[in-house]
C-alpha positions in Angstrom: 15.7 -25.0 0.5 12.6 -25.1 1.5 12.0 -27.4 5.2 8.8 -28.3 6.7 8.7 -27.7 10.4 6.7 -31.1 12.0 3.7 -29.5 13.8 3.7 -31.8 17.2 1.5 -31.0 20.1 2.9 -32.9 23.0 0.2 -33.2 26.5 2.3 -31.3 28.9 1.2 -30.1 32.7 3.0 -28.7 35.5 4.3 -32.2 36.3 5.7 -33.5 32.6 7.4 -30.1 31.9 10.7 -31.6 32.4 12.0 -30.4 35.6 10.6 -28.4 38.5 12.0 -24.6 38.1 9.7 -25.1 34.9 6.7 -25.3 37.1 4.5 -21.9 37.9 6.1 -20.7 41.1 2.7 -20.2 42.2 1.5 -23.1 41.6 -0.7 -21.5 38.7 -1.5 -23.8 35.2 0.2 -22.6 32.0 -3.0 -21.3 29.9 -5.4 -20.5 32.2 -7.5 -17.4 31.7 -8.4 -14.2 33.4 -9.7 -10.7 33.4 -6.8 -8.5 32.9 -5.2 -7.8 36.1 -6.6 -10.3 38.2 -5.1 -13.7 39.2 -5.2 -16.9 36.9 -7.3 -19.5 38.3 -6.3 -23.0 37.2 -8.8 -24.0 34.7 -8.8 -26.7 31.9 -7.0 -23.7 29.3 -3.5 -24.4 27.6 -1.5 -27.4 28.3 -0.8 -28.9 25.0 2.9 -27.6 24.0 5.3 -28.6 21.2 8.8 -27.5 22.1 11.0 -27.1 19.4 15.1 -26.1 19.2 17.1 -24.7 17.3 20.8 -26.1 16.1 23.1 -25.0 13.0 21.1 -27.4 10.6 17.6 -26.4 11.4 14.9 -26.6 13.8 14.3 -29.9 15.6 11.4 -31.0 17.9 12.0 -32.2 21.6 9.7 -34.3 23.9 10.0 -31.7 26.5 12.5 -29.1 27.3 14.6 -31.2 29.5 15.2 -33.3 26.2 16.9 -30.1 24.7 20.8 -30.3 24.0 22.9 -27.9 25.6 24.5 -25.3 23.6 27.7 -23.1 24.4 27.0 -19.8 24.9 28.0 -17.5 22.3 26.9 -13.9 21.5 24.4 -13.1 20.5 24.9 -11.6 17.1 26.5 -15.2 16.3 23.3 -17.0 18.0 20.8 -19.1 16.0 18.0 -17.1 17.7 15.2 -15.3 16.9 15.9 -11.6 15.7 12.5 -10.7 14.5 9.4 -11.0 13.3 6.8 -9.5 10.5 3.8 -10.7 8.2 5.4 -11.1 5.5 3.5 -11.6 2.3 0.5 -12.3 3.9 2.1 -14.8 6.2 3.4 -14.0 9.8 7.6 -14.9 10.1 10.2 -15.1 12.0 13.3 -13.6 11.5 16.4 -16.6 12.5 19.8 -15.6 12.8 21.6 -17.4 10.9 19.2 -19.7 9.3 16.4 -17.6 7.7 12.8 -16.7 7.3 10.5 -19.4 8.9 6.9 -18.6 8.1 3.8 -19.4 10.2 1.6 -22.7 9.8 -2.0 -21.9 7.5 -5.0 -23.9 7.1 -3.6 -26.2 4.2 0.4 -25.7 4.8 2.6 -26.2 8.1 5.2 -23.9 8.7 8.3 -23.6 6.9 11.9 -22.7 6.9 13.2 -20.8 4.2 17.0 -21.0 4.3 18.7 -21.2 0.9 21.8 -18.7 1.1 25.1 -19.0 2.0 25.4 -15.5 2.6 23.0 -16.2 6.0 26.0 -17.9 7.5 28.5 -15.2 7.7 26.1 -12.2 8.1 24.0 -11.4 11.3 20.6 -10.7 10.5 19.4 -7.7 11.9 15.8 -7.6 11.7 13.0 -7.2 8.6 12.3 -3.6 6.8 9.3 -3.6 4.8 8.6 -0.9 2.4 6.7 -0.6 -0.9 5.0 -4.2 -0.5 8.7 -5.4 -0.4 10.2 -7.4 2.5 14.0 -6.7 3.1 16.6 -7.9 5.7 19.3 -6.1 7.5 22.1 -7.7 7.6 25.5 -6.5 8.8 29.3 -8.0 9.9 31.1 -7.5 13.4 34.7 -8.3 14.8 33.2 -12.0 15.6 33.3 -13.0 11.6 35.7 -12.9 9.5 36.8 -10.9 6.6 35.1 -13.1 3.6 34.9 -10.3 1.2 35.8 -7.4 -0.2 34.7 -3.9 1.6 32.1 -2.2 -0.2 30.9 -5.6 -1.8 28.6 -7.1 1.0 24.9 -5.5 0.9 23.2 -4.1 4.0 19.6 -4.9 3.0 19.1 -8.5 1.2 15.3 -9.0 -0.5 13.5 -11.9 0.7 11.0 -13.0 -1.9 8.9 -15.5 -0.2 7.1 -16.8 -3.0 10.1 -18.1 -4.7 12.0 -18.2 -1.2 14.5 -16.4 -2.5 17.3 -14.6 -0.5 19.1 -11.9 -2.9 21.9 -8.6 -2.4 19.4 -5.5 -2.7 21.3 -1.9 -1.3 24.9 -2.0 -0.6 26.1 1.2 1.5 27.3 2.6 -1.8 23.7 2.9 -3.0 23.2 5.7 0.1 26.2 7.4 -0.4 27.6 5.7 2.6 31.9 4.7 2.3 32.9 1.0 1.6 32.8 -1.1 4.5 30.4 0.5 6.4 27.9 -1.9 8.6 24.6 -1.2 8.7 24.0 -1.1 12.9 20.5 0.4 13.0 17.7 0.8 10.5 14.3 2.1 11.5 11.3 3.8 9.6 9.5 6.6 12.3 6.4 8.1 10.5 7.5 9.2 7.2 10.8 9.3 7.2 13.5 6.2 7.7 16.7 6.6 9.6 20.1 4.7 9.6 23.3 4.5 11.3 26.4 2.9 9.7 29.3 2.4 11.2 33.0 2.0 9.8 35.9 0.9 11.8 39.5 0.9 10.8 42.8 0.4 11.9 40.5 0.8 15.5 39.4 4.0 14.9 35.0 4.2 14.8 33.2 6.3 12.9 29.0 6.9 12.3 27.1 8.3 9.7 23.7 8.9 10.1 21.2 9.0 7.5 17.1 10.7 7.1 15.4 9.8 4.2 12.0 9.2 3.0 12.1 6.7 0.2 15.3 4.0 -0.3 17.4 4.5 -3.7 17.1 2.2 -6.6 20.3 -0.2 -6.1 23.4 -0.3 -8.3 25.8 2.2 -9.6 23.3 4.2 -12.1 21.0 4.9 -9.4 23.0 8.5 -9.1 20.5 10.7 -7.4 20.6 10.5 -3.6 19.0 13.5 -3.1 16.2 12.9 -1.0 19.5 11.0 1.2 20.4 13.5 4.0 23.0 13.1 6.8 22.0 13.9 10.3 24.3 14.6 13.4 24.1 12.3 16.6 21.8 14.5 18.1 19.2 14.7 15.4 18.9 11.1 15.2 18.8 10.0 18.8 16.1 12.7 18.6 14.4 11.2 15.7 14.7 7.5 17.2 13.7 8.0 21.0 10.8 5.9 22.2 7.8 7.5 22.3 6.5 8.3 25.3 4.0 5.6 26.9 1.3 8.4 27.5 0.5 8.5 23.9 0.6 4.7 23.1 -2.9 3.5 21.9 -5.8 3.5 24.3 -6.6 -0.5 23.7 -3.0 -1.3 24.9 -2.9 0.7 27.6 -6.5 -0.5 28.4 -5.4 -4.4 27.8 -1.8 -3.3 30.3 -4.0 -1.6 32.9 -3.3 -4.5 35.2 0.1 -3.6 35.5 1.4 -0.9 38.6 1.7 2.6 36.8 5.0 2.5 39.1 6.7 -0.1 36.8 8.6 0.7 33.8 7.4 -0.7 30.1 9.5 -0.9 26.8 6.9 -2.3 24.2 7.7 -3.0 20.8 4.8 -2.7 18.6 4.3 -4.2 15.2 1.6 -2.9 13.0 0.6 -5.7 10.5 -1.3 -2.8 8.4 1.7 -0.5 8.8 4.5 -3.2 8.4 6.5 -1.0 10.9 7.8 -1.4 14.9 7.3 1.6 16.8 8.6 1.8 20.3 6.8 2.8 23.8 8.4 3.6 26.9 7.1 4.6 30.6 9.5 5.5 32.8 10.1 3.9 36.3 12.1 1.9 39.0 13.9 -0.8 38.3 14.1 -2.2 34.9 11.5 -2.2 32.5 9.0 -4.8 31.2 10.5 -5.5 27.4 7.2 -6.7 25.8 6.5 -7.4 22.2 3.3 -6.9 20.7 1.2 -7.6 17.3 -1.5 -5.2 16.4 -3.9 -6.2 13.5 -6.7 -3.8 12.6 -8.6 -4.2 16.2 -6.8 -7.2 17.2 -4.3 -6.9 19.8 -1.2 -9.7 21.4 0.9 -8.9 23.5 3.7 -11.1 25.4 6.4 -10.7 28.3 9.6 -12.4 28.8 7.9 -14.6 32.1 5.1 -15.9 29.0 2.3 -13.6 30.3 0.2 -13.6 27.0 -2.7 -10.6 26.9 -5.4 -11.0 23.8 -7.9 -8.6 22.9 -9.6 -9.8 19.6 -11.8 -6.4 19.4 -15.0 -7.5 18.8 -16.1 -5.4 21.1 -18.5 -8.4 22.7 -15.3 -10.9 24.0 -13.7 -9.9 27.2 -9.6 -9.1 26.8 -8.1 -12.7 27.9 -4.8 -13.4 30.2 -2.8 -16.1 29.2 0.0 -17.7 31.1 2.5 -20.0 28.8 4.4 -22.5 30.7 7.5 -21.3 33.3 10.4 -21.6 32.2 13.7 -22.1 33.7 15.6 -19.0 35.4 18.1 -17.5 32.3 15.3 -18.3 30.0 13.2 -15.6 28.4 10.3 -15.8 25.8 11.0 -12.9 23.1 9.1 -13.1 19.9 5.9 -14.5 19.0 3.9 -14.7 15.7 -0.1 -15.7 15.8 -1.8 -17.8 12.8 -5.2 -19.0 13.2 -5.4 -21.0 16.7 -1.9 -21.2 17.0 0.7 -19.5 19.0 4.1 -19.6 18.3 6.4 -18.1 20.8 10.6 -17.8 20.5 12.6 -18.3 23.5 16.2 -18.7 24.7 18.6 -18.5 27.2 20.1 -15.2 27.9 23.6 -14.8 30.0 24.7 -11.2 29.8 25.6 -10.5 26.0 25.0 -14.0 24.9 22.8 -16.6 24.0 23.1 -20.4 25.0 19.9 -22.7 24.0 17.2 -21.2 21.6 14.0 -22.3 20.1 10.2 -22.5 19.4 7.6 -23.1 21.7 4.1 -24.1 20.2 0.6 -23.8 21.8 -2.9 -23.6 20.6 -5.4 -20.9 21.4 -8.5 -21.6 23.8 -11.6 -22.7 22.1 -13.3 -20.2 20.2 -10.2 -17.7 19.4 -9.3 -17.6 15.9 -6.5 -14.9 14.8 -6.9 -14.1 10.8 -4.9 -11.0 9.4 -7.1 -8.6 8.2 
């Protein structure tokens, strides 16, 4: 079912956001720009916000986030949350747990939610995997759902076909040689090769298989040769999946983070429109690390923090790198994901307590005057 999502711009400032530990502790407007590294003068930038939730029937716009519902906290593999995002058929999406694929507004369309299967209700969605012009979705099953099928007949990768907004089974762990039953728990593509980790659990006994391979099978039981499937030990594939280190990480990030004390531990999570692919960064330091996510399209690069500090560099070589700051939100709230289209920002956030998720939703802003993000 396919659902618009109202676009809404609601005039906020640091006086209508609802309450004041939404308010810039330093007494700094949300949107204002800056060079990076320097301090955000207040300025006539972003104040126009449309704040959206998220319940078990969809996405739903509020006034401001005071006006949001509470929700009980839950984990948050059960959470209607934001696992992911990717462009996806040309169109930049999020990945919601639980409900589906929403895709990004356009010039002529506003966003949508594509959420048609049952099968999203009793499976946690993992995250997209994009190979061979093909967008998949990792799904898997924990102790928190219940036994609704057989083992061996749930897929671990469904194939979202956005065109016809189609959710469909695509590889079942048979198809990699993997035993019935086995969940899917990690599933990530480093250079070349892809890696995977299943896990099976009976009776309370655990078990992991770990996978290397370079190309997935064709699905169903004729697809016989697996050869190019190999299994790994532990070792190999903690190896294979470690961060890289943040001394290699592209010179127009670490150029557009220079702000930020070489002292300070990053974990940025990059995804490469061109690529279709997350690769991880890491510098170590004290304390815990910055968990940024980040968009890279051909010389265009986004990056955003869990406070809303937004950095833009459209590389045109003749625009200064800008410094955004989205509005403050409430302590036990995070922004995580984001997705760009055209003027528009679109940023996920929730509420975090330990292992679980209360409240979750969209927040909505548009871009200062002049910036224009176009996939290229």
């Amino acid at each position: 079912m396919k659902r618009a999502l109202l676009v809404i711009a609601c005039v906020l400032t640091v006086f209508v956001s609802g309450c004041a530990d939404r308010m810039n502790k330093d007494g700094r407007e949300p949107g204002s720009t800056a060079e990076p590294g320097e301090s955000l003068p207040k300025t006539d930038g972003l104040h126009r916000s449309g704040w959206y939730y998220f319940s078990d029937r969809g996405i739903h716009a509020a006034q401001s986030p005071s006006a949001i519902p509470p929700r009980p906290f839950v984990p948050w593999t059960e959470a209607v949350r934001v696992a992911d995002m990717a462009n996806v058929e040309g169109k930049p999406s999020f990945l919601i747990n639980r409900l589906g694929v929403m895709s990004g507004p356009s010039e002529t369309e506003a966003a949508t939610l594509n959420s048609d299967s049952p099968i999203l209700q009793s499976v946690t969605l993992g995250g997209f995997t994009q190979f061979d012009g093909k967008t998949g979705i990792r799904v898997y099953r924990n102790s928190f759902f219940s036994e609704g099928s057989k083992a061996g007949d749930s897929p671990f990768l469904l194939h979202f076909a956005g065109g016809s907004e189609r959710f469909s089974p695509w590889l079942k762990p048979a198809d990699m040689g993997i035993s019935a039953g086995a969940q899917c728990v990690s599933l990530d593509r480093i250079g070349s090769m892809w890696y995977a980790a299943f896990k099976t659990e009976i009776k309370g006994r655990v078990d992991f298989a770990y996978l290397e391979f370079e190309d997935f099978p064709s699905p169903g039981p004729d697809a016989t040769d697996r050869s190019g499937i190999r299994k790994i030990d532990a070792d190999s594939y903690r190896t294979a999946v470690t961060p890289f280190p943040y001394s290699g990480i592209p010179e127009r990030i670490a150029g557009l983070l220079s702000g930020i004390a070489p002292d300070i531990p990053v974990q940025l999570h990059v995804y490469s429109v061109v690529r279709q692919t997350v690769q991880v960064w890491i510098r170590e330091g004290t304390g815990p690390a910055l968990e940024g996510k980040a968009i890279t399209s051909g010389e265009k690069t986004a990056i955003l923090f869990p406070d809303g500090t937004f950095y833009l560099d459209m590389g045109n070589g003749s625009d200064k790198p800008l410094v955004l700051r989205l509005p403050a939100l409430s302590p036990g709230y995070v922004y995580t994901w984001f997705i760009l289209s055209g003027n528009t920002l679109i940023s996920a956030w929730e509420e975090q307590r330990f292992f679980e998720t209360g409240r979750a939703g969209l927040l909505e802003i548009p871009l200062p005057v002049g910036i224009y993000w176009k996939e290229e």
